[in-house]
C-alpha positions in Angstrom: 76.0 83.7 117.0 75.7 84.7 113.5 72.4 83.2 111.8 72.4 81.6 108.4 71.3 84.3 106.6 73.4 86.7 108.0 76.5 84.4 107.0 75.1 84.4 103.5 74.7 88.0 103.3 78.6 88.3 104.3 79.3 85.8 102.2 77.9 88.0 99.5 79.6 91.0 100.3 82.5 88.9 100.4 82.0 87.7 97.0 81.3 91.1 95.8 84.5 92.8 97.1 86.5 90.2 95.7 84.9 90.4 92.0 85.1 94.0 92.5 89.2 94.2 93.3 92.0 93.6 91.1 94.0 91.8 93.8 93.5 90.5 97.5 96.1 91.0 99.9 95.7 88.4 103.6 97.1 89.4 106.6 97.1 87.8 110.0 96.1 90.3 112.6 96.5 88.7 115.8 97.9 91.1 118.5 96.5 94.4 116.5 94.7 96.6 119.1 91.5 98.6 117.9 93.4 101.9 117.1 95.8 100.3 114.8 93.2 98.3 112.8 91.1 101.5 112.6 94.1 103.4 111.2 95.4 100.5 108.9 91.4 100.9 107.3 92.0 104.3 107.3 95.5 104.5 105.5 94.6 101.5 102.8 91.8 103.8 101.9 93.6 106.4 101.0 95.4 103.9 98.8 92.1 102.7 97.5 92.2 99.6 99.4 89.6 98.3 101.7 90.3 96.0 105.0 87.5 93.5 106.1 88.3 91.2 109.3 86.7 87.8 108.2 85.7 84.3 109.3 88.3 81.7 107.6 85.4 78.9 106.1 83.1 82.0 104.8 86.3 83.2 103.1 86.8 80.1 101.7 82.9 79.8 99.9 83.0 83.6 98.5 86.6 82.6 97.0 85.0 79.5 95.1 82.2 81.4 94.3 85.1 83.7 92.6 86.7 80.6 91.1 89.4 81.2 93.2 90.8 78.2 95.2 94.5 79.1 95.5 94.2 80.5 98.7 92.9 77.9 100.9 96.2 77.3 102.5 96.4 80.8 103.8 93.6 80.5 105.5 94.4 80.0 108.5 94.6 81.3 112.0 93.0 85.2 112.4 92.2 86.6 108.6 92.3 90.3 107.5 91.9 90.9 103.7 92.8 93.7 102.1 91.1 94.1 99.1 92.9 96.4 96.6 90.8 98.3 93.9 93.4 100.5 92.5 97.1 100.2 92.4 98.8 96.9 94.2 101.9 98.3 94.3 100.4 101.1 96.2 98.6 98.8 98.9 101.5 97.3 99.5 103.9 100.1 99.8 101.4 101.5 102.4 101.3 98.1 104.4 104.9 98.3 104.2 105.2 101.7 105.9 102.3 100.2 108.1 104.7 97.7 109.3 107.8 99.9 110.2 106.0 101.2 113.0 107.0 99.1 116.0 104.1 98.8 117.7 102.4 97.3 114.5 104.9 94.5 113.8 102.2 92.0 115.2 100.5 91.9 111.7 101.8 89.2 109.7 101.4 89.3 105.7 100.6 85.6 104.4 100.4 86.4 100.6 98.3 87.9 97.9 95.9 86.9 95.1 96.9 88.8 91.9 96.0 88.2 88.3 95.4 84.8 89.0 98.8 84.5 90.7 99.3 83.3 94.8 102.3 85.3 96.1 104.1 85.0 99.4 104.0 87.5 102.4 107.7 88.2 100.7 106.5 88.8 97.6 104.1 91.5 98.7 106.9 93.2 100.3 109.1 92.6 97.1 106.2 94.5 95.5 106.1 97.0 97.7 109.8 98.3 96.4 108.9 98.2 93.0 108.2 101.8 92.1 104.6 102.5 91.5 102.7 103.0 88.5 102.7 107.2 88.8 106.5 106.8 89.3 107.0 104.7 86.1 104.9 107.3 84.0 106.8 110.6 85.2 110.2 108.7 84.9 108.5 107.6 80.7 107.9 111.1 80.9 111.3 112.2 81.8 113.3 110.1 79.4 111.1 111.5 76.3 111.6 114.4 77.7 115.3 114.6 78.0 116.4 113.7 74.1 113.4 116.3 72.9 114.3 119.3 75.6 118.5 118.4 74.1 117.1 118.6 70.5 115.2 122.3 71.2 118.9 123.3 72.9 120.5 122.0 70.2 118.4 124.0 67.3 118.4 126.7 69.6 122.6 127.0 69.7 122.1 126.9 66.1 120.3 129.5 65.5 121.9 132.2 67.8 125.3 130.4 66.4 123.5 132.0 62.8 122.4 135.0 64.3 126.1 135.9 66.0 127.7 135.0 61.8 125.0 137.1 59.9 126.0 140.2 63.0 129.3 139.2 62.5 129.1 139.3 58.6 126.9 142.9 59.2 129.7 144.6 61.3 132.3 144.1 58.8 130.3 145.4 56.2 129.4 148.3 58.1 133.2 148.3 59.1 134.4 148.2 55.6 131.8 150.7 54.2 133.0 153.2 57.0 136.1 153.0 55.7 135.5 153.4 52.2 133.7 156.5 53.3 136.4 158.2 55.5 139.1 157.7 52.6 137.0 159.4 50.0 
């Protein structure tokens, strides 16, 4: 049994890792076995993302101490957070993928915190189709891209078009000189 300052110091970490992430993802992770929580942990952090197993009614007193109280009714049951420092999309792409695997359709998403906005477990996996911030940014890339690299072809064309007239134009000088020469 956990002693009151021991609940206090999770509470704290709690409170920290919240204040710390840009959004909070719950999960219920009833049936999970050891090996697939440890890789969940593992493949959130390679998205930036930290999991924490916690008690319900500490999760509750680190969200208030957040000024967070949208959650309560997700709190519920067996609770897994996942608390995302980086990209949301991301985290939830990668619980997503997590989820395909057959063994690990057991864990259940019940909803997200995110800019000071609850979403449902569907949401999240809504969110997980929308492409991520990388992806937006190469295809930004792309579309400036595309009318300047057309412009460059463009003035390119141009100029060889010049180039092929002034050889063109040279030739039948040369042409016509020759034959001024040979009649003389």
């Amino acid at each position: 049994m956990h002693t009151r300052e021991t609940k206090a110091k999770f509470v704290k970490e709690i409170s920290s890792d919240i204040s710390e992430s840009k959004a909070l993802i719950l999960l219920n992770f009833k049936g999970l076995n050891f090996r697939q929580t440890t890789d969940l942990r593992y493949n959130l952090k390679k998205k930036e993302s930290s999991y924490r197993v916690v008690k319900n009614r500490l999760m509750k007193i680190a969200l208030k101490e957040n000024n967070i109280d949208k959650l309560d009714d997700l709190l519920v049951n067996e609770t897994g957070v996942a608390f995302v420092y980086s990209d949301m999309v991301e985290t939830a792409k990668e619980l997503k993928q997590f989820l395909k695997n057959k063994d690990n359709e057991v864990l259940k998403i019940k909803g997200a915190y995110y800019n000071g906005e609850c979403y449902t477990g569907e949401d999240v996996l809504k969110i997980a189709d929308l492409p991520s911030r990388e992806e937006l940014l190469s295809r930004l890339v792309l579309s400036m891209k595309s009318p300047i690299s057309g412009f460059v072809f463009l003035l390119n064309n141009i100029m060889l078009n010049f180039i092929n007239v002034l050889n063109a134009i040279k030739d039948k000088k040369q042409n016509s000189l020759e034959e001024k020469n040979g009649s003389n």
